[in-house]
Every structure is written in structure tokens, then in C-alpha cells.
C-alpha positions as CSV (number, residue, x, y, z in Angstrom):
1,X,194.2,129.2,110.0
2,X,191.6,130.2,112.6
3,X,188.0,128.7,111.6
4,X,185.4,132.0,110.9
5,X,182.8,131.8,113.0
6,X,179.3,130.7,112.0
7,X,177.2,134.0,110.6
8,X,174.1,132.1,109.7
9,X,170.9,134.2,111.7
10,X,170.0,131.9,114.4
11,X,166.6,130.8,114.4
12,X,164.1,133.0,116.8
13,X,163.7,131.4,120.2
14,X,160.1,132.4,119.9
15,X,156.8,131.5,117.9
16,X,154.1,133.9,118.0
17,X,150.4,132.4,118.9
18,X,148.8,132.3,115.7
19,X,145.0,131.4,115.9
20,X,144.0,129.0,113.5
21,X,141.9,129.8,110.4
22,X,138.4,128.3,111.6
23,X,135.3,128.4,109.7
24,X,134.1,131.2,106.9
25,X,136.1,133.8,106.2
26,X,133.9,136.8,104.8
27,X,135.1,139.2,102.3
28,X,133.6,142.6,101.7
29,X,134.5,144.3,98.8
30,X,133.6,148.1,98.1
31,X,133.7,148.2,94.2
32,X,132.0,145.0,92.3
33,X,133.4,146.2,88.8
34,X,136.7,145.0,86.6
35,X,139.3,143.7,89.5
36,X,136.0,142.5,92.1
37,X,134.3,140.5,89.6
38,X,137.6,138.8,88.2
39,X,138.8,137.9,91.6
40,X,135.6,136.4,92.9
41,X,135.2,134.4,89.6
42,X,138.3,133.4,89.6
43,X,138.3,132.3,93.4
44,X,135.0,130.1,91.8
45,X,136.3,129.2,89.0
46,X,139.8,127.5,90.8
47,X,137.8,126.1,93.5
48,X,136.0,123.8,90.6
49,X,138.8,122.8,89.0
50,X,138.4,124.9,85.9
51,X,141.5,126.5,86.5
52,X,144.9,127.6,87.9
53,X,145.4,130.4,90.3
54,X,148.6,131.7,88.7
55,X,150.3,135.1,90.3
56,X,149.4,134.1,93.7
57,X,151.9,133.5,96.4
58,X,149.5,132.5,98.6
59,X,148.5,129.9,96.3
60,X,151.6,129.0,94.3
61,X,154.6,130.6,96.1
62,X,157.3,128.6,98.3
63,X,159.5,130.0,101.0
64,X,163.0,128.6,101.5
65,X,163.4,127.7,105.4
66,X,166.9,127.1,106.9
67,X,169.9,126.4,104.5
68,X,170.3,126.3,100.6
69,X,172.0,122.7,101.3
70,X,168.7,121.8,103.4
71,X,166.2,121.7,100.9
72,X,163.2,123.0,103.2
73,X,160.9,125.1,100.8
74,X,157.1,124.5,101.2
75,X,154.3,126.1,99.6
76,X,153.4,129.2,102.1
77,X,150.2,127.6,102.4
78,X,151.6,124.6,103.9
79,X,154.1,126.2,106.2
80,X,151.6,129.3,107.9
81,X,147.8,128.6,108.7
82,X,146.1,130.3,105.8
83,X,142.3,130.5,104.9
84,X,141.3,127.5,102.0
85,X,139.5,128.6,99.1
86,X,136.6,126.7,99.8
87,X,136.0,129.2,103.0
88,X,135.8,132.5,101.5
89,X,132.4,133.8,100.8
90,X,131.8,137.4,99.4
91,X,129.5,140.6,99.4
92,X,129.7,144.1,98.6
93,X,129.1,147.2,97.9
94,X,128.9,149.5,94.5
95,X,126.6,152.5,92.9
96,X,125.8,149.8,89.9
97,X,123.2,147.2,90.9
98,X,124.5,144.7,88.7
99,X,124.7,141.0,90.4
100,X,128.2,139.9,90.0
101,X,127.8,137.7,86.8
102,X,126.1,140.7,84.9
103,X,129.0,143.0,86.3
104,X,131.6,140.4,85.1
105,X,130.3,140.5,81.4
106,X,129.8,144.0,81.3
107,X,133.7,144.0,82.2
108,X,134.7,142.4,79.5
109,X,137.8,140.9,81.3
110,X,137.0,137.0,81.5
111,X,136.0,135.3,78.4
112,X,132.4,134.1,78.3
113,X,133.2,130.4,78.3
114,X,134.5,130.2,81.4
115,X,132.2,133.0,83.1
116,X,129.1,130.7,81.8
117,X,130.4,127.9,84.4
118,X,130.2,129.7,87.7
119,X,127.1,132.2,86.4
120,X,125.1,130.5,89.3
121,X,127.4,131.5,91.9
122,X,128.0,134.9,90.6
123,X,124.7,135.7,89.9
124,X,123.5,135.2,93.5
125,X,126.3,138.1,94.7
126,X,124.3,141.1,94.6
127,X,125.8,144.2,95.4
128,X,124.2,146.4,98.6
129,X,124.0,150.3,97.8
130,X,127.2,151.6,98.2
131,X,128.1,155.2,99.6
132,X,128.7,156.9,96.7
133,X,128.8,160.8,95.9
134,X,130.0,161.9,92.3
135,X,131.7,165.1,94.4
136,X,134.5,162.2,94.7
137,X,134.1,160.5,91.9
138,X,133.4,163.0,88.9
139,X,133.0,160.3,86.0
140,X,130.3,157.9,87.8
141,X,126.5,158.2,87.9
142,X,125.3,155.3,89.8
143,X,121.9,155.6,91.2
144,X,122.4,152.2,93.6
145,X,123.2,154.3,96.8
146,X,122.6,155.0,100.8
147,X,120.8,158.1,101.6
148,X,121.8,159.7,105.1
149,X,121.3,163.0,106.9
150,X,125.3,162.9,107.5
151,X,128.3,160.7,106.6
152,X,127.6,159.0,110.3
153,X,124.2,158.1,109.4
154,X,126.1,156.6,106.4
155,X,128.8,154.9,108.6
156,X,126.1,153.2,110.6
157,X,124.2,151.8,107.3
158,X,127.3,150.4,106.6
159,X,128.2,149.0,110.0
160,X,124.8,147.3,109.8
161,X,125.6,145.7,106.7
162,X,128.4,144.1,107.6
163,X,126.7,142.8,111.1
164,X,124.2,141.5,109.0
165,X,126.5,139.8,106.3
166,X,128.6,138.0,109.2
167,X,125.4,136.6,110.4
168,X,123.8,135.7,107.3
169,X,126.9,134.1,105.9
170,X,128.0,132.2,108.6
171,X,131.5,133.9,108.7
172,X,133.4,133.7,111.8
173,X,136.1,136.5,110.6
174,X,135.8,139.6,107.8
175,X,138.3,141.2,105.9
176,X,137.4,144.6,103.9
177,X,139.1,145.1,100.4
178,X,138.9,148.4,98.6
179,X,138.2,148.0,94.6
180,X,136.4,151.0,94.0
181,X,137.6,153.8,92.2
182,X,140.4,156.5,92.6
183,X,138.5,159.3,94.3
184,X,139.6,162.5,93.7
185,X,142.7,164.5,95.4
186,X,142.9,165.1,99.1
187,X,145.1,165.8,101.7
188,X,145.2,165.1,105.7
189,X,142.7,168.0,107.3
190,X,142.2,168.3,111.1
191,X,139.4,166.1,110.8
192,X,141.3,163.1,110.4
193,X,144.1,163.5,113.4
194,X,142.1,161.4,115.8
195,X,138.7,159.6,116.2
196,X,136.9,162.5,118.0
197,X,137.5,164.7,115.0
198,X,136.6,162.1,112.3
199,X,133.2,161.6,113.6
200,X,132.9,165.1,114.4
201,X,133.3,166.0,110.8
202,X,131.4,162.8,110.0
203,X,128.3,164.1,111.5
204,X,129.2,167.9,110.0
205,X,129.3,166.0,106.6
206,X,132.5,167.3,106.0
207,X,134.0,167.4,102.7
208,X,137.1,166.4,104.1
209,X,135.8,162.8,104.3
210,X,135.8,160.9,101.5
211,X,133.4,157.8,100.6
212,X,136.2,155.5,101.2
213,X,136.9,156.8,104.1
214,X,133.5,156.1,105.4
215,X,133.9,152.2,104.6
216,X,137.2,152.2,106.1
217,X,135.3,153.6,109.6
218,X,132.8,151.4,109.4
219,X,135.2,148.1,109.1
220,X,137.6,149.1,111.6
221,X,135.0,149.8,114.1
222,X,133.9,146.7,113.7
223,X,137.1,145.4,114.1
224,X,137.1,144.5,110.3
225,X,141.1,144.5,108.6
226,X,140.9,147.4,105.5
227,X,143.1,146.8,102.4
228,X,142.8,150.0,100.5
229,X,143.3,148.9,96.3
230,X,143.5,152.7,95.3
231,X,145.3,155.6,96.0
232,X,142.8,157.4,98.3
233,X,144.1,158.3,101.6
234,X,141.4,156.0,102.9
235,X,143.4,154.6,106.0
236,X,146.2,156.1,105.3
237,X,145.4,158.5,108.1
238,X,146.1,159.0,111.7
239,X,142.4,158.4,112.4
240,X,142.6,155.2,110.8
241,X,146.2,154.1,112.6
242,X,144.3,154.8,115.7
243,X,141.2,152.7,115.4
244,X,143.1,149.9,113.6
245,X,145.7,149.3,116.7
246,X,142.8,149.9,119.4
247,X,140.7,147.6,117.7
248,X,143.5,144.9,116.4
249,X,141.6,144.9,112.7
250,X,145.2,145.6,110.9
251,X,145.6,147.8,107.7
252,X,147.3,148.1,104.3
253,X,147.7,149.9,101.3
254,X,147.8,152.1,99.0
255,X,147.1,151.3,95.4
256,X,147.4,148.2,93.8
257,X,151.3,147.0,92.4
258,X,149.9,146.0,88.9
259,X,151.0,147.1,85.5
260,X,153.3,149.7,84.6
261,X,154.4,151.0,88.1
262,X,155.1,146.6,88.6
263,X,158.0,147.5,85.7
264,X,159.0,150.2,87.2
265,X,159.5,148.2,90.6
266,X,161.5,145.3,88.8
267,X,163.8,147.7,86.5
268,X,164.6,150.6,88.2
269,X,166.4,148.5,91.2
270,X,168.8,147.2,88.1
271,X,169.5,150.4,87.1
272,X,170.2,151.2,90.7
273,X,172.3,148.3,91.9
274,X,174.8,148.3,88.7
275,X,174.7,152.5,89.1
276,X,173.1,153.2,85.8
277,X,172.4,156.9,85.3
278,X,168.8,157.7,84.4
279,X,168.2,161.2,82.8
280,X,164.4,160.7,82.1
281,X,161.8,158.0,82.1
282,X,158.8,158.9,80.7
283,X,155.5,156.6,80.7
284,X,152.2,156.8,79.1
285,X,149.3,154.4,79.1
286,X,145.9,153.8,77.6
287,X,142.9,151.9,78.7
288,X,139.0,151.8,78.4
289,X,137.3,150.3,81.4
290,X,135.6,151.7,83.9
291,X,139.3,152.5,85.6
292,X,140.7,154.4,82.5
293,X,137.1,156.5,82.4
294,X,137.3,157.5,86.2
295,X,141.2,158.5,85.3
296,X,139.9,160.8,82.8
297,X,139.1,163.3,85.4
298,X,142.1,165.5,86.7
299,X,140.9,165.1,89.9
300,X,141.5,161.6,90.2
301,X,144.0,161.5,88.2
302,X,146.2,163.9,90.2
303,X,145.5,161.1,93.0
304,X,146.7,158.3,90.9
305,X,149.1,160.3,89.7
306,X,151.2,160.8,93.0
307,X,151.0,157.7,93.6
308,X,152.8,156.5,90.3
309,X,155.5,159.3,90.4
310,X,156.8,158.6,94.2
311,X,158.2,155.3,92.8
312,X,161.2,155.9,91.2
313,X,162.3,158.5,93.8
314,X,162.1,155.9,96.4
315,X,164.0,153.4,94.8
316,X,166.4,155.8,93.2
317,X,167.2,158.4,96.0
318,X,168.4,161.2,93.6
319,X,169.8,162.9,97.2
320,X,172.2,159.9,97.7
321,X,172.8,159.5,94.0
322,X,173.1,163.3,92.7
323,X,175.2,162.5,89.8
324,X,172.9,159.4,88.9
325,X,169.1,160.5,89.1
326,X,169.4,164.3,90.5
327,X,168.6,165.7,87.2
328,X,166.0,162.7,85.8
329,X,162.8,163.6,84.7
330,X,159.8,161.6,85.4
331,X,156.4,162.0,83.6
332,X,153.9,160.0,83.5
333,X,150.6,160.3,81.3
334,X,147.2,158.3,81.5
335,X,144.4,158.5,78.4
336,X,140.9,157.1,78.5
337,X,140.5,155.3,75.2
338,X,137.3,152.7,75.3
339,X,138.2,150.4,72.5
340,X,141.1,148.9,74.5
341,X,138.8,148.2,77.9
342,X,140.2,145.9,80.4
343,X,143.3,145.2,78.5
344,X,146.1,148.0,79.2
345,X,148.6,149.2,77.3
346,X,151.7,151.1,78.8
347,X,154.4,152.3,76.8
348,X,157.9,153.6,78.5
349,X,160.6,155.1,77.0
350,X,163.5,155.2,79.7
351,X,166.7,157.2,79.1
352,X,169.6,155.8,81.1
353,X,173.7,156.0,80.8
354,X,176.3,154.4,81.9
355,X,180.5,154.4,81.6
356,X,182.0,157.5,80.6
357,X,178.4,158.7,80.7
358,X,177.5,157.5,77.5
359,X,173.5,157.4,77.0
360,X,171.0,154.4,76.2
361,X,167.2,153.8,75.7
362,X,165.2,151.1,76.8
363,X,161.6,150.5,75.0
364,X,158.8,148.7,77.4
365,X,155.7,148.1,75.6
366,X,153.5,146.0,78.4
367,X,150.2,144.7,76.6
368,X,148.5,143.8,80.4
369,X,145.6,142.7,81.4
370,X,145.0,145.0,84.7
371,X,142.1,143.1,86.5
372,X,144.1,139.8,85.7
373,X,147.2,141.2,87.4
374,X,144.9,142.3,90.2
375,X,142.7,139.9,91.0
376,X,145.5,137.2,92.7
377,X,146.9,140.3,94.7
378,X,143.5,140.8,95.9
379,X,143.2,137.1,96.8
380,X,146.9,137.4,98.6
381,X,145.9,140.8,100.7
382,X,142.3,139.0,101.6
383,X,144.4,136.3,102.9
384,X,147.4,137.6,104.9
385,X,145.5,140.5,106.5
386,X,143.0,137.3,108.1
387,X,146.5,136.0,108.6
388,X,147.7,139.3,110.8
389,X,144.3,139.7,112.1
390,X,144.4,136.0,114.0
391,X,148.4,136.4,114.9
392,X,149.5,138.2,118.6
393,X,152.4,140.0,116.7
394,X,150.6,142.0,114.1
395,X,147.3,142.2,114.8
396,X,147.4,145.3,116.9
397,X,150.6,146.8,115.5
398,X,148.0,148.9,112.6
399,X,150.2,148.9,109.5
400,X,151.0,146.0,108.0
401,X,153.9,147.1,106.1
402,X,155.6,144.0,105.1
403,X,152.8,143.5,102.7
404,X,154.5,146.5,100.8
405,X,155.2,144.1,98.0
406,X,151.7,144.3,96.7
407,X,151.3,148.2,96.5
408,X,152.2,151.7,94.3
409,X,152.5,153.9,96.9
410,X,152.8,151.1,100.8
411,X,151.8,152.5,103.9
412,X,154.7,153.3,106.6
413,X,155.4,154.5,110.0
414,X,154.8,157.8,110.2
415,X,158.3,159.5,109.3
416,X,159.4,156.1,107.5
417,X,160.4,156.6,103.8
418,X,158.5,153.8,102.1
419,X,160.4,150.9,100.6
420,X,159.3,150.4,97.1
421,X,162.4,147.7,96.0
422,X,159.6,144.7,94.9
423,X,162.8,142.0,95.6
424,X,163.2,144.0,99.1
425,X,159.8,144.1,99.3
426,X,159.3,140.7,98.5
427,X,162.1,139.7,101.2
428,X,160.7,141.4,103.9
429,X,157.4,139.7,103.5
430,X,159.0,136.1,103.5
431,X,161.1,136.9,106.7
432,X,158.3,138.2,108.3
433,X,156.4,134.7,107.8
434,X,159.6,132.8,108.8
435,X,159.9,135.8,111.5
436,X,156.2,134.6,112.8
437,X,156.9,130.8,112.8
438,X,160.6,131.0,114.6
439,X,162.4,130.2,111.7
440,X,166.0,131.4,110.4
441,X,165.7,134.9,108.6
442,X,167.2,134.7,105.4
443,X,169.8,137.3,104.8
444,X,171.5,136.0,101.8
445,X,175.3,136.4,103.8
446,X,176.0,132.9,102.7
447,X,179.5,132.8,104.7
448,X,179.0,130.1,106.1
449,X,179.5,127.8,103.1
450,X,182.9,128.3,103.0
451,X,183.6,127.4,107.1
């Protein structure tokens, strides 16, 4: 019998120059409320020993390199140059001027034991006036704000800030998180089709520009990477695609992968790969914080609310699969109730059938902590955007879309259906680090066993 030929993926011919991860690495975080405050304090907290930073890949993950039979797996942080811990320093903005250990407490998230034991590091994080206007943000009053003729004046404030935090800290590289609120709906205008337009309608004060917007400017002019935590459009503009590849500061979002839409991303490709019908999948949720009040707006909640609903008909694809998920209906409901704060509650009731078409429920009740099941995503993002900022290959590409896995609604191409699978997520990201460091791409073919 003829011998099959080998169909392992040969290992790339090339590495890509990756700068190494010198000296401070600065992170600027718009929003010092629940998810901010949790991740800075845990960053503190792991860095003394008090403890483990558990949901990070970054931190905890491996990557299998080469064969099953060759037992290659390192941590990621041992096998591409990441940032340590110890070199991250932090500032920010919000409309509250609560330093970050007040802001932490107010949260309610971390219990006070352990905030109590890094209170003199998060009491010196004070947060700068943020850009703030309730027009955008209908639930929030802060008074802690920039005052500008026009959203450029704004922009510059903000440029400044971060010129002067790079100096002041020490940093030699910056990274921009978003972990502000959901603003309220908006769609693409003319203003945001190019740079010339966006500061156009900057200094026209447009109403077409957003606050996030404005912080996502500022960074990327200064050649800053943006992670956008919310659903805003923030970068997810052609303005924003432009500046990030002319000024190699790459981009990702949108909205945070945490609760709920995170079960959605793990069941529904089940249902999918063993062709499980779904007639209807209906999900509600409560929460208290500071989140759940903003939500309680339609405005932003129409925001959030695309971003939750595109899920399942991405994973799904009811046009490839009439018979299957043509007729489901999805429905998703979001109540502001203070007594449960920080600590999230979503509830889905999922109809599916199967053989002979015969139907069957499924019950999820997920208790969550959401700024616990944010904060190491933030810490990931922070990390592998410094990571694409100092690499030739994807630093002036803009979109950094194989970090898909850790967002609702992930940033394509434009004209690219999004890819919302979080184990095809979550395999893209891995090849793209073994992609980056000339390594076998793992396919999962496994023929070659059996030679």
C-alpha cells in the first residue's frame, strides 16, 4: 500500500521582528469605575503575592507548539515577549473624581480585606477630568470634566494628558483601554469617513462625535493602541481604520466577551456542530452597578442591545441553516435592579429540537460577577495590543481581529462577517502567535498519526 503523504502544516519559513517589551508600559483607562478599579487592583494585588490571576491567558494560558506526541506547550508568556506585571503603571480618566481605592469600595466588587492591602497604591491613582457630556450618557451626572469651545479643543486636552502621563510615569509605550460606559445609539455619519471630516466635525462640535470617540482620536494620534470595552462605535469607524494603520497604534473591539453573551458563545456552537434546531432563545438579566443604571436608558441600551443580538446569527447562519435557525426568535431583556450591584444575574431559557423535530429546553441561570470576568480580559487586551503595537506584522495592519475571542460584537474587515465561534475564536488567536514566531499552525487534521 502506498504511504499517504505527510499533511502536517509545515512550519513558516519566517519570523516576524518583534521588538522587545522594554521599560514601563502605560495604561490609560477612560472609565475608573466597576471593571477599571477591579483590574488595577487585581494587577496590585497579584503582583504582591496576595493572589492568583485566574481567567487570564496571558497569565495562565499554554499554547501547544508542534505535535501532540511532542509535548511542546509553554505558558504564552514564556513563548512570545509579553509586558511583566511589575511594568504596567496606570492613569485615567472619568466624570467621578474618586481616587481609585475610593472608586473600588464604592464598587462593591472586591471584598474589603483584600482592597485594604493595596489602598496605598490605589489611592495615589487619581482620575484626570474625563470628556464627558450626559447628551451620550443619559444616566450620569459627573461634575469631574474638560470644558472646551469644540470637541478639538477637547481632543487636544486629552492629547496633552497623555504626553504628560508618558513623561511623568516613565513609560516608554501606552496602550488606551475603554471602560467607560455604553453611550447611547449611533450610526456611521459623513463625518467619520476619513480624518478631514472627523476633525472638521470635531471643531463644528458635531453631535455625530461621541465622547469615546474623542479619546479614541486623541490616542491614535498619538500613536496610542485603542481597545474599545463597550459597544460604542468608538473605532469602529473608517476614520479610526485610517489613523490606526497610518500611525501603526493597532485597534480592537467592540464590547467586552463577559457574562451571558460568553454562554451564548460556548453553547450555541454545540447546537450548531451536532445540527440542533433552535426555535427561540430568550435571555434576560439583572444587575445594579453603575453598568446596569447606565443600561436603564433605551438609548444605551439599544447600543448594547445590537451588540448582544448579532451573536447567535453569526454563529448560527439561519441563511445556510433555514430549516435549523430561519424561524428562531431571539430576545434579549436588560433591568436595572440596585440590590444585586456588581454581581449579575442572567437567566436563559433556550428552545432547541432535534430528531424527528422533537423540541427541548435548556435552563442557564449564570450567578456572575461581571467586573471579575472583565478585569483579566482587560489585562489580556492591555497586553497583546503592546504585543501588536512592537511586532512588524500587525502593527500597521489597524484591526486586530484575531483578538476576536475577547469581544460581543469583534471588529472586521470591512465587508467581513465577524466570527463569533469563541473555540474558533480562540484558535485563531493561538495560530496567530505561533503564526508570529514561525511555528506549525495547528489545524487539528491529525493524519499524520496514522502514516
Amino acid at each position: 500500500m502506498a504511504k499517504r503523504p505527510k499533511t502536517a502544516q509545515k512550519p513558516s519559513s519566517k519570523t516576524f521582528e518583534i521588538q522587545p517589551a522594554k521599560g514601563k508600559l502605560g495604561v490609560l483607562i477612560p472609565g475608573m469605575g466597576a471593571v477599571a478599579t477591579t483590574f488595577v487592583a487585581g494587577v496590585e494585588s497579584v503582583r504582591k503575592g496576595l493572589a492568583s490571576p485566574f481567567g487570564s491567558m496571558t497569565q495562565m494560558g499554554t499554547i501547544r507548539l508542534g505535535k501532540r506526541t511532542d509535548g511542546r506547550s509553554p505558558k504564552v508568556k514564556e513563548f512570545v515577549p509579553l509586558a511583566g506585571l511589575d511594568d504596567l503603571v496606570f492613569t485615567g480618566w472619568d466624570p467621578f473624581d474618586d481616587d481609585m481605592y475610593t472608586a473600588a469600595r464604592k464598587a462593591g466588587v472586591l471584598e474589603r480585606e483584600l482592597l485594604d492591602q493595596v489602598k496605598p497604591f490605589l489611592s495615589l491613582i487619581k482620575p484626570r477630568p474625563a470628556v464627558f457630556d450626559r447628551n451620550y450618557v443619559k444616566k450620569l451626572d459627573g461634575r469631574h470634566v474638560k470644558k472646551g469651545k469644540t470637541k478639538m479643543d477637547l481632543a487636544e486636552q486629552l492629547r496633552a494628558d497623555i504626553q504628560d502621563f508618558k513623561k511623568s510615569s516613565g513609560a516608554s509605550r501606552l496602550i488606551t483601554i475603554w471602560c467607560g460606559s455604553t453611550e447611547i445609539f449611533l450610526k456611521p455619519t459623513a463625518a467619520h469617513q476619513s480624518v478631514k471630516a472627523f476633525e472638521k466635525a470635531m471643531h463644528a462640535n458635531d453631535d455625530a462625535i461621541a465622547p469615546s470617540m474623542i479619546y479614541a482620536y486623541a490616542s491614535l494620534m498619538e500613536g496610542v493602541p485603542f481597545a474599545n470595552g463597550a459597544p460604542n462605535l468608538t473605532v469602529d469607524l473608517p476614520v479610526m481604520h485610517e489613523l490606526s494603520r497610518k500611525n501603526e497604534a493597532p485597534i480592537c473591539g467592540k464590547d467586552f466577551k463577559t457574562g451571558q453573551t460568553l454562554m451564548k458563545t460556548i453553547l450555541a456552537p454545540g447546537f450548531k456542530a451536532r445540527l440542533l434546531g433552535l426555535n427561540g432563545w430568550f435571555s434576560t438579566n439583572i444587575l445594579g452597578n453603575r453598568d446596569g443604571e447606565v443600561l436603564d436608558d433605551p438609548g444605551s441600551f439599544k447600543t448594547k442591545e445590537e451588540s448582544k443580538l448579532s451573536v447567535l446569527e453569526h454563529i448560527l447562519q439561519p441563511d445556510l441553516y433555514p430549516d435549523l435557525y430561519g424561524k428562531m426568535s431571539h430576545v434579549v431583556r436588560i433591568n436595572y435592579y440596585p440590590p444585586r450591584g456588581d454581581n449579575k444575574e442572567g437567566w436563559d431559557n433556550i428552545d432547541i429540537f432535534g430528531w424527528l423535530g422533537y423540541p427541548m429546553q435548556i435552563k442557564v441561570d449564570f450567578l456572575c460577577r461581571d467586573s471579575i470576568l472583565a478585569a483579566p480580559i482587560v489585562l489580556d487586551l492591555v497586553l497583546f495590543l503592546d504585543l501588536a503595537k512592537r511586532t512588524s506584522e500587525l502593527n500597521s495592519i489597524g484591526i486586530q481581529e484575531w483578538l476576536s475571542f475577547y469581544f460581543k460584537s469583534p471588529m472586521t474587515a470591512p465587508g467581513l462577517y465577524p466570527e463569533h465561534d469563541l473555540f474558533i475564536q480562540l484558535m485563531k488567536l493561538k495560530n496567530t502567535l505561533r503564526h508570529l514566531k514561525g511555528e506549525e499552525l495547528i489545524t487539528h487534521l491529525g493524519l499524520e498519526y496514522y502514516d
